[in-house]
N, C-alpha and C positions, 0 to 999 in steps of 0.2 A: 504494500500500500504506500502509495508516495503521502506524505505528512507534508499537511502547510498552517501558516499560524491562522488561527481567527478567534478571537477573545471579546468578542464585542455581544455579543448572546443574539445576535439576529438570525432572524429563519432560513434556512439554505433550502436547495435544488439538490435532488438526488434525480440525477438522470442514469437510467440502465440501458444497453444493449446487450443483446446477444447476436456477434457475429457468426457462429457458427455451432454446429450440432450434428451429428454424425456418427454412425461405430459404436456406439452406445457411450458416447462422450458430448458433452457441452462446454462453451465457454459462455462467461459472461465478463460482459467491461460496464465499470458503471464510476461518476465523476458526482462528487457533491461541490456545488457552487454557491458562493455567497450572494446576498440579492444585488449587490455591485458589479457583479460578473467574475471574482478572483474565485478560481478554481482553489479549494482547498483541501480535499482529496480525490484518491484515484484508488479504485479497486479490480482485481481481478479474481475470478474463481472459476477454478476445473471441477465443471461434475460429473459423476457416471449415472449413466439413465438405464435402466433397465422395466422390462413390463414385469407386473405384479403377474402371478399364477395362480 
């Protein structure tokens, strides 16, 4: 996760994508922003997807 500073207690933007999915594997990218527009973090997560039985 990229770390940025924000100490001001205002409301932020949690934006997600998921660029891809496949194989029984997913990513996901997703950015929380401040209401000024400074990005103040960035996440990424690998998940495995399988169907239930």
């Amino acid at each position: 996760m990229g770390r940025h500073t924000h100490t001001n207690g205002q409301p932020a933007m949690f934006a997600q994508r998921s660029p891809s999915a496949g194989g029984g594997r997913g990513l996901v990218l997703a950015d929380v922003w401040s209401r000024d527009g400074r990005l103040l973090a960035s996440v990424v997560q690998e998940t495995a997807l399988r169907h239930r039985s």
